[in-house]
N, C-alpha and C positions, 0 to 999 in steps of 0.2 A: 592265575598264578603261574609260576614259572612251569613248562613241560616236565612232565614225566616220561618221556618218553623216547627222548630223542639222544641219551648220554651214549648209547651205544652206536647211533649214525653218528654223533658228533667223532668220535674213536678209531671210527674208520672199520665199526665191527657189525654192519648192518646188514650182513648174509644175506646179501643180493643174489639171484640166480647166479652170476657169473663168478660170485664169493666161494659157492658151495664146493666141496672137494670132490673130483669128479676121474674119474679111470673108466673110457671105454672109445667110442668111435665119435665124431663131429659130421654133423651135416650142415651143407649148402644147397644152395634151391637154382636150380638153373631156371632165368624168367626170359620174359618175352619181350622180345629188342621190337617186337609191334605194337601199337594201339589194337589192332585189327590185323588179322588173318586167318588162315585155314592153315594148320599144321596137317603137311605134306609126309613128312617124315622127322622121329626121334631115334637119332642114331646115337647110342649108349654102349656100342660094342669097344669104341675105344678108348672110351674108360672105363671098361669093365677090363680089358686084356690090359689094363696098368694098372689093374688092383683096385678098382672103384666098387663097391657094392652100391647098384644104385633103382630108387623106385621111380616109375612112372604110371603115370594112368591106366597104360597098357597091362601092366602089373596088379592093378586093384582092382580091375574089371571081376575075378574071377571071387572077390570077397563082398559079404552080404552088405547091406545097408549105405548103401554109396550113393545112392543119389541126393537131390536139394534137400533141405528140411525146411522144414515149420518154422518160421523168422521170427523171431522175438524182436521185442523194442529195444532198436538199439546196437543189434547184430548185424552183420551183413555175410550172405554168401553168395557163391554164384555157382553153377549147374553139377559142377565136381570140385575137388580137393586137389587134386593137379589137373591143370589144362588135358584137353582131349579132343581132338578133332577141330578148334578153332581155339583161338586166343582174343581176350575181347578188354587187354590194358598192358599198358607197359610195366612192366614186370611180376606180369601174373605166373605164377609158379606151374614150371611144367616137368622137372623131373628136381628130385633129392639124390644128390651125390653125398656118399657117407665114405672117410676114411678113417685111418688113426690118428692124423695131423689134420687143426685145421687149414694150416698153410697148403696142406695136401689136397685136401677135399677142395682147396678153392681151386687148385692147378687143374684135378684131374677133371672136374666142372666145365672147362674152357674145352672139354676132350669130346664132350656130348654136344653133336652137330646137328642144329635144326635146320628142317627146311620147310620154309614160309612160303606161303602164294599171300603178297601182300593183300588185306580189301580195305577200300577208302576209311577212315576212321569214322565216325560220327562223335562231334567235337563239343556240340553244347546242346543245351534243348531245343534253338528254333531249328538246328539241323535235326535236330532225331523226328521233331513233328511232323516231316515233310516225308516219315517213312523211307525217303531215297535208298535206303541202306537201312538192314535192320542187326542189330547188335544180337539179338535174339531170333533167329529165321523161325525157330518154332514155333513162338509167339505171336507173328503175324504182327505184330505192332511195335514200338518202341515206349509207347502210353502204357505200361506193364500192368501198370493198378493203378483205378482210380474210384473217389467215393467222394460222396456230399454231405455233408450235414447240414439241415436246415434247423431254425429256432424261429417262431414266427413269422410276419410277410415284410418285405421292403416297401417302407412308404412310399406312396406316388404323389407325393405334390409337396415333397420341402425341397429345399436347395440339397444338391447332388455334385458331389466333388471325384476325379477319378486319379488315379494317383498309379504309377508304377516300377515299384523298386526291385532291388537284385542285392543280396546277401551271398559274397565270396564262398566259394569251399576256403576252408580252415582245418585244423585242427589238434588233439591236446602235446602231440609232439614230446613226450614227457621224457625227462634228461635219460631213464632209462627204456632205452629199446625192448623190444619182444625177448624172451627168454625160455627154454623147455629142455630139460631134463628129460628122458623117457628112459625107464629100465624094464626090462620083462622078468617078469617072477612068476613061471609057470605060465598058467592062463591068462595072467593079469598084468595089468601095465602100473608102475607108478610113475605119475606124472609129476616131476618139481619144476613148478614153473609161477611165474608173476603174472597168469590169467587174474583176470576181476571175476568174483565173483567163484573160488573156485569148486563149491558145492554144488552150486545150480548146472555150472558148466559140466561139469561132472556126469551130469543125468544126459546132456548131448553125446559127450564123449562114449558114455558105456552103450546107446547104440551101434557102437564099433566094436567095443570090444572092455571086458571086464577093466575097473579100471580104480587107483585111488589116484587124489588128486590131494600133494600138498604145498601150501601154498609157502610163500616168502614174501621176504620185504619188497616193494614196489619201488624203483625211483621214480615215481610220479606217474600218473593215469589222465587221469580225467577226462575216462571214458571207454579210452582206447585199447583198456588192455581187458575186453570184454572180446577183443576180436585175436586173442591169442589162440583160443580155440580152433580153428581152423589147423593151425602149425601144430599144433598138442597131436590132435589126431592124426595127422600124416604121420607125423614122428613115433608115437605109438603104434603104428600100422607096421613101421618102417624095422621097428625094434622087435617086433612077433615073428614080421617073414623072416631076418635075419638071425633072430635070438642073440641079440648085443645092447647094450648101452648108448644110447646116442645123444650126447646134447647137438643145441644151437643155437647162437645168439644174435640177434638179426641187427644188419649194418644200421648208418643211418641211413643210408641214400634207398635201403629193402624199404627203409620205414617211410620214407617219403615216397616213396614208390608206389607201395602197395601191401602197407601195414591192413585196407579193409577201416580204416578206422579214421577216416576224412569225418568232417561234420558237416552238417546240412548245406549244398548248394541250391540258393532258392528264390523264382523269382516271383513278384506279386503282381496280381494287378485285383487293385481295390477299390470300392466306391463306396464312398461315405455319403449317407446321406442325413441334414441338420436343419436344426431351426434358427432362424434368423437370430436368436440370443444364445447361439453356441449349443445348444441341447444334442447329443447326437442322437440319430433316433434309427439308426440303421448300418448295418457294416457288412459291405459284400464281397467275401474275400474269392479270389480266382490265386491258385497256389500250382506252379508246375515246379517239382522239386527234383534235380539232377543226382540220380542216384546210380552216377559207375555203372560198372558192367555187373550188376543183379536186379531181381526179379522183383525185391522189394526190400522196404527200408521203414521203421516208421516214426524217425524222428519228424514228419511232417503230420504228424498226428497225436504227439503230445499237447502241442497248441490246443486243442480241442478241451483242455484244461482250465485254460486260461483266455476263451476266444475273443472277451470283450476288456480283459488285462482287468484293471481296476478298478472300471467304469462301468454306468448304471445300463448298459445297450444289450437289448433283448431281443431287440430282430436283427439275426445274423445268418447269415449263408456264407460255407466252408466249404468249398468245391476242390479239391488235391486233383493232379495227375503227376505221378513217380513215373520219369520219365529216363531207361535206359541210355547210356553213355558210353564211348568208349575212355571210362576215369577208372581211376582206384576208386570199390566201393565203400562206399561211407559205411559209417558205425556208431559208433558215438561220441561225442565231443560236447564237455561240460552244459548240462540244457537238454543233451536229446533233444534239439529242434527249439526248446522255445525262446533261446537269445533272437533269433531272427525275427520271430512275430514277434515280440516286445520294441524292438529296438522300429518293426514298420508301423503297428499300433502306434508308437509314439510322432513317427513320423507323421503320420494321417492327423494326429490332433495338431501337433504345429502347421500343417497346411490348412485347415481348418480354421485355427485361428487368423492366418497370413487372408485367407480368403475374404472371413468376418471382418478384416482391423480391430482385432481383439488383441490381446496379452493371452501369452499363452496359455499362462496359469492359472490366465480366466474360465477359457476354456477345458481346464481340466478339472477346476474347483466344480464347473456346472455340473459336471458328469462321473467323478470321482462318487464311489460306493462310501457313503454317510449312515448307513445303519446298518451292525449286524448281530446276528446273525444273516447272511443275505442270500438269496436263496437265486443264481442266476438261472437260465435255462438249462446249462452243459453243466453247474456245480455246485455245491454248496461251500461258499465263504465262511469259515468259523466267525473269525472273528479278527478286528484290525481299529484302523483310524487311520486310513490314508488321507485324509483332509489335514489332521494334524501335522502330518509329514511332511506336508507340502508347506504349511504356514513355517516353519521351521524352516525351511528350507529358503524361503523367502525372506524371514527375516534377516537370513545373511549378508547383511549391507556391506560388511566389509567385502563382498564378493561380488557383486550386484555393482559393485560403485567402479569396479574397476573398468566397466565399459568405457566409463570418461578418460582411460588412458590406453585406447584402442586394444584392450582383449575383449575376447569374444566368449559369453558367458552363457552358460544350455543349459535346460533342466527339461528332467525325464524322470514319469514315476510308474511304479510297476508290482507285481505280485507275479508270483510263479506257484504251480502247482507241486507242494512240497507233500513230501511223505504218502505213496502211492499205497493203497490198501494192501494187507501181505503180511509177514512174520518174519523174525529171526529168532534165532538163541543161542543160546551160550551155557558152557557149565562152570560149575563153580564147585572148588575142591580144595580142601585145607590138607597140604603136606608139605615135610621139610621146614614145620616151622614158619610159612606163607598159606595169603589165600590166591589162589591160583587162579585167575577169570580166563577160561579159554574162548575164542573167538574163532570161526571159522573162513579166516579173510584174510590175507595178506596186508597189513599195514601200508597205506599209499599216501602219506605223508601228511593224511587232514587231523590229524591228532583224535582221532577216536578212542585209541588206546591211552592215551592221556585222561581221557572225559572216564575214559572204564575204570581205572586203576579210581580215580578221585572220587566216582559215585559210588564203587563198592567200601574205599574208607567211610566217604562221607554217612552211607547206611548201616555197616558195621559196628563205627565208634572206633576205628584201628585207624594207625598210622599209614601214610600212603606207603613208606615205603616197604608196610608189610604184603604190598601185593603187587605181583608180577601178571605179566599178560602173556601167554602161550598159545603159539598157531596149532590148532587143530587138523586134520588131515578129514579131506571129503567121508570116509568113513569113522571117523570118529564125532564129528560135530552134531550137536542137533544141528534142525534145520536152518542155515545160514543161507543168507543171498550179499548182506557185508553193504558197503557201501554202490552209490548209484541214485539217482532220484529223490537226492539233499533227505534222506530215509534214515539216517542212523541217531540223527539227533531222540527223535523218538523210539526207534525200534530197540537200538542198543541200551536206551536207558529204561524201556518197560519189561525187554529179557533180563538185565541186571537189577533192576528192581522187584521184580517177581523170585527169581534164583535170590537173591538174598533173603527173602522172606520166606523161600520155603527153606532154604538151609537154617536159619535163625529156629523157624518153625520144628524140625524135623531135629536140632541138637536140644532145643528146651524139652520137646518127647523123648528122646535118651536118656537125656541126664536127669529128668526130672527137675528141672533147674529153669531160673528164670534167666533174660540177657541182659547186659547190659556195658556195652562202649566196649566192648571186642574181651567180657567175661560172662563164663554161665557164672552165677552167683547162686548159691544152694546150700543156705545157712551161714555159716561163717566160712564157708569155702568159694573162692574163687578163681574159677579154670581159665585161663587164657584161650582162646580157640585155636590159638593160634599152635598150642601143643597136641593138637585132636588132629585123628583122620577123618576125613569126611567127604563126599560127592553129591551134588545134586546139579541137573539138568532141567531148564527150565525156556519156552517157547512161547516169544509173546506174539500177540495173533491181535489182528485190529483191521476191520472192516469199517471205509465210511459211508457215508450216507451217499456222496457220489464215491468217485474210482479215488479223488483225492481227500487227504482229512486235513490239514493246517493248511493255511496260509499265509507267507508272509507277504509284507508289503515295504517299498522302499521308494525313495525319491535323493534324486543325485541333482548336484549343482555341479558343471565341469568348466573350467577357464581354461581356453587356448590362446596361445599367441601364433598369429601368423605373418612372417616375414614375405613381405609384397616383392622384394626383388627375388626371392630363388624358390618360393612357393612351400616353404619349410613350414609344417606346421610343429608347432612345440606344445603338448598337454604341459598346464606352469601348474593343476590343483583340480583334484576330484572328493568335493566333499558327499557323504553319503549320510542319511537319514534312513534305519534301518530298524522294522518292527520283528525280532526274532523272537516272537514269545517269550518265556523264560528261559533266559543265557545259562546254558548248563555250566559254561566258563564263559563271561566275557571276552579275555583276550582268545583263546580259542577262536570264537566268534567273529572277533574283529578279523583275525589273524585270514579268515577262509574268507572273510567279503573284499578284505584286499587282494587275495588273490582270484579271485573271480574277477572281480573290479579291472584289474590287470589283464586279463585277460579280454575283457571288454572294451578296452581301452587300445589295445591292440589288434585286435579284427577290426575295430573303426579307421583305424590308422596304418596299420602295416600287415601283417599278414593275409595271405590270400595262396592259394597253388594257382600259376598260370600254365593252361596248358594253350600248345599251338599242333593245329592239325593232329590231334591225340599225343601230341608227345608233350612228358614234362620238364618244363624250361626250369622250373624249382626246389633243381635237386640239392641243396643246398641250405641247411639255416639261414646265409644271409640271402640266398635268391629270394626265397619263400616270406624271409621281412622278419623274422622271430626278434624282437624290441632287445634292446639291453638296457638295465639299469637306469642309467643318462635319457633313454627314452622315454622312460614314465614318467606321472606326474605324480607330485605329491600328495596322498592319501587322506585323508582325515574319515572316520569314522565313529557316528554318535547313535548307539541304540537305545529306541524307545519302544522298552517291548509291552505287547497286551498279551497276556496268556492266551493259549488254545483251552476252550474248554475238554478240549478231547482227547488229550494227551497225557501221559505220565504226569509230567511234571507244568506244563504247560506251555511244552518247547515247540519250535517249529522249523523244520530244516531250509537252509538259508544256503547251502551249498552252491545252489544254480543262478539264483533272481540278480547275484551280482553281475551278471554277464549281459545281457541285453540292456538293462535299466543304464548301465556306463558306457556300453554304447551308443544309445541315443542321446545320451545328455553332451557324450562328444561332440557327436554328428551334428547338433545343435546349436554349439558354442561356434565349432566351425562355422555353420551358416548364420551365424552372427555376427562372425567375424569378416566373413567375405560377398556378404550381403548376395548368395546367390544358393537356389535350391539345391542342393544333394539326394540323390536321389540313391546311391550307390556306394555298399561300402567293400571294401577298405576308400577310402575318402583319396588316395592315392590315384587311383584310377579315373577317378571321375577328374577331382581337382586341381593336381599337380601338373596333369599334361594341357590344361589353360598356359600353363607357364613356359611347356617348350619351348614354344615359336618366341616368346617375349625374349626367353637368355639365347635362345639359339640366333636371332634377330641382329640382337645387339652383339652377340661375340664373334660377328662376321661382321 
């Protein structure tokens, strides 16, 4: 049904951090013109003698709880909150200049003189292996963390395939940049800012210092603004020593810099091992994943979810080493790590097949999960029909038929580990004549607050537009985490399902009255609720049997054209076959697998950060490849859902599975079309630069 949600972005009234009405100081971050060096000296005396207030590391030596923390999924930091004694990426923040102008704070910025002792960068992973240089001297290695998961043994006598790929740094680049508010109120800080997640963030924060945290409209995440935290705290720090008001709203080119919030760069090297009629009977993953200048990262550990994707393969070995860089450290980016292993999983069955002279879909029909509940080694499968999906997908003749007029047509199918064990909640309150759903999360444009206004009509019997949705502030919410780990489809609708029922519950004990379609009814009287005061708070709580409870499952067909004279690939059509349990909204639904989709469709094809010798050549939307419009393909989207039995409603979060699955069905089509392996995406890098020498040849 048409959004709820969006009349007030449409208006231009969507109280964006940079919307909010603000009187006090601005800060700017002095960063680092090296990949690598030793900070010699931070000279701040001349702009402090032009009216700079400003902090550095030197500065927060002398306050508690500064050093690394404890890494969540998803998060990235690295040794301190401003640089200190070395810098280990280009634009790693090493002092905050605060003025009353931000024109001002950026001049007197240029005033604080650093001096560098350059040291060599270490630029990708086969450099950092070699030790030569260590990013970390403390650490003794560059291999920061590493860990194996095994699940049975690898066969020793079927046919054995090796294969090894590279998945680009990316990531969600969302139209709105970092944002943070910090005011001090006594002992305490409030934070107004577009972090993700900003209650859980909160509990990091007030190891610093007493703090509420409230949240705003997001211009778009997908992922990245989990890694706002880092700027929260400086800025809060900033606002205590000073006792002032400080916002900051960060560039784009801070953001390509050294937002902390890149997604997974990572390369494979895998060995499949199968039986002569396609069966795989073994998968031996070797993962070294490039994780910037920190300690640790664990989008290359969500995989661990999903380590045999769709398919029936039980003997697996998952060997990781997170291997420091001198990059911007990663964070998270749509997947948390598992577009990359979907989009090489798929790769491995297409080479697999190509090995056999099979069809591909042969090959995935043999091995595709056909009963469930299915109980693999690393998970337990609810429930699905990825066979179905795939026949569907197949019978698209009109798609399929288009190779007889040279496009090049892929298919890839996939599941992702949706809805992570965990809780949310929400309260629920009738005043002014509404029933109030409060969320504790910043809106990030996936339409949740849409789904929330419509589930609490849909359970009350009221009109939708009898219900608004209000942001909560880290001390008022119960416990929120918000979106993240394709999570809300269930989480938000068993906290509003439950808080309806206990409010319904707890006004029929008042009134002594029964409910019914948004009236207590109590003889010949009937109360509108909508006239009543009332508050109830309620916390849904869901542990599964593994770390994950739903899963969905999808299969994509993707059409490329490729022009043989200038090596231009064009996506003409990505059609998707999608099991989302029960669609709390359809279009909702559709609405997020096209944008996920999109996003898949564009890491295969265009986006990537390229660095050279630790510097970033991709400061830039177009350096970096960010698609426009004319660059996508045309969408189609058809759901076929099978309920979770374990869910509310029997929904399952679909958030992430579009990313990797549109990937490889890309990456597919392409090597369809140009009858040659890929091995490497963005498909740019591998493929286009064949075509150099061809135009560079001829136009000399």
């Amino acid at each position: 049904m048409r959004r709820l949600d969006l009349e007030d972005v449409i208006k231009g009234k969507g109280n964006y951090v940079d919307d909010i009405p603000f009187s006090g100081y601005y800060g700017v971050f002095v960063r680092s013109q090296y990949p690598h060096a030793i900070l010699r000296k931070v000279d701040v005396e001349g702009a402090r003698r032009k009216g700079a207030l400003v902090l550095t590391a030197e500065d927060l030596l002398s306050l508690p709880n500064l050093k690394g923390k404890e890494e969540q999924e998803g998060s990235s930091s690295i040794s301190s909150l401003l640089a200190f004694k070395k810098v280990r990426y280009v634009g790693e923040p090493i002092a905050l200049v605060i003025a009353k102008d931000p024109y001002e704070a950026t001049d007197l910025a240029e005033e604080v003189s650093v001096d560098y002792e350059p040291l060599p960068p270490v630029s990708n992973v086969d450099e950092a292996l070699k030790n030569d240089v260590l990013v970390f001297d403390e650490v003794g290695t560059n291999e920061v963390y590493k860990k194996t998961f095994e699940y049975g043994e690898m066969p020793k006598d079927d046919e054995e395939l090796e294969v090894s790929l590279y998945w680009s740094r990316s990531s969600g680049n969302p139209i709105e940049t970092f944002g943070v508010i910090s005011i001090p109120q006594g002992d305490e800080v409030t934070i107004i800012s577009n972090v993700q997640a900003p209650q859980f963030q909160s509990n990091e924060i007030s190891k610093y210092f007493k703090v509420k945290v409230v949240p705003t409209r997001h211009g778009g995440s997908f992922g990245s603004k989990f890694s706002v935290t880092r700027y929260a705290i400086v800025l809060g720090l900033a606002s205590l020593k000073f006792n002032i008001p400080i916002k900051w709203i960060e560039t784009r080119s801070e953001h390509l810099m050294a937002s902390n919030s890149s997604g997974p760069e990572r390369k494979f090297r895998i060995k499949a091992y199968f039986k002569r009629d396609g069966t795989v009977t073994g998968l031996d993953f070797k993962i070294w994943e490039d994780i910037g200048a920190s300690l640790y990262n664990g989008q290359a550990f969500k995989p661990t979810g999903i380590l045999a994707g769709p398919y029936k393969v039980k003997n697996i070995r998952y060997d990781v080493s997170l291997v420091a860089t001198n990059k911007n450290p990663p964070g998270a980016f749509r997947g948390a790590g598992t577009p990359p292993h979907t989009w090489a999983l798929e790769r491995v069955m297409d080479f697999i097949a190509d090995e056999l002279k099979m069809e591909r879909h042969e090959v995935r029909r043999k091995n595709l999960i056909d009963s469930f509940p299915y109980d693999a080694p690393y998970a337990h499968y609810d429930s699905g029909n990825p066979r179905n999906l795939l026949d569907l997908a197949l019978s698209r003749k009109d798609l399929w038929s288009l190779r007889e007029k040279g496009y090049g047509v892929g298919l890839a199918c996939s599941t992702d580990p949706s809805t992570p064990s965990g809780q949310e909640g929400v309260k629920l309150s009738i005043k002014k004549g509404k029933v109030i759903l409060g969320i504790g999360y910043g809106p990030e444009g996936q339409g949740n607050e849409h789904v929330g206004k419509l589930l609490v009509s849909r359970l009350l019997g009221i009109p939708p537009e009898a219900v608004e949705v209000e942001l909560l502030s880290s001390n008022e919410s119960p416990s929120s985490f918000g979106p993240g780990g394709s999570r809300m489809a269930v989480f938000l609708a068993g906290a509003i399902k439950g808080a309806v029922e206990e409010l319904v519950s707890k006004l029929k004990r008042k009134y002594n009255a029964e409910y019914k379609d948004g009236f207590l009814i109590r003889g010949e009287e009937k109360i509108p609720i909508t006239s009543l005061q009332e508050e109830v708070s309620y916390v849904y709580s869901q542990q599964g049997k593994t770390r994950f409870i739903a899963y969905p499952f999808a299969c994509d067909v993707a059409v490329v054209k490729v022009d043989e004279e200038t090596g231009l690939i064009k996506p003409v059509k990505l059609v998707v076959y999608l099991d989302p349990g029960t669609p709390l909204d359809e279009e909702v639904v559709k609405e997020q697998v096209i944008g996920g989709s999109a996003i898949g469709v564009s890491v295969a094809l265009y986006e990537s950060y390229v660095y050279e010798n630790g510097q970033l050549l991709t400061l830039s939307l177009s350096d970096y490849g960010l698609p426009t419009a004319d660059q996508m393909p045309e969408f189609e989207v058809n759901l076929v859902p099978t309920p979770s039995p374990y869910t509310p409603f029997g929904e399952k979060g679909i958030g992430e599975i579009p990313v990797g699955v549109a990937a490889a069905a890309v990456t597919s089509a392409v090597e369809d079309a140009i009858k040659r392996k890929i091995t490497k995406v963005p498909i740019r890098e591998e493929y286009r630069e064949r075509y150099l020498f061809k135009i560079n040849y001829f136009s000399h």
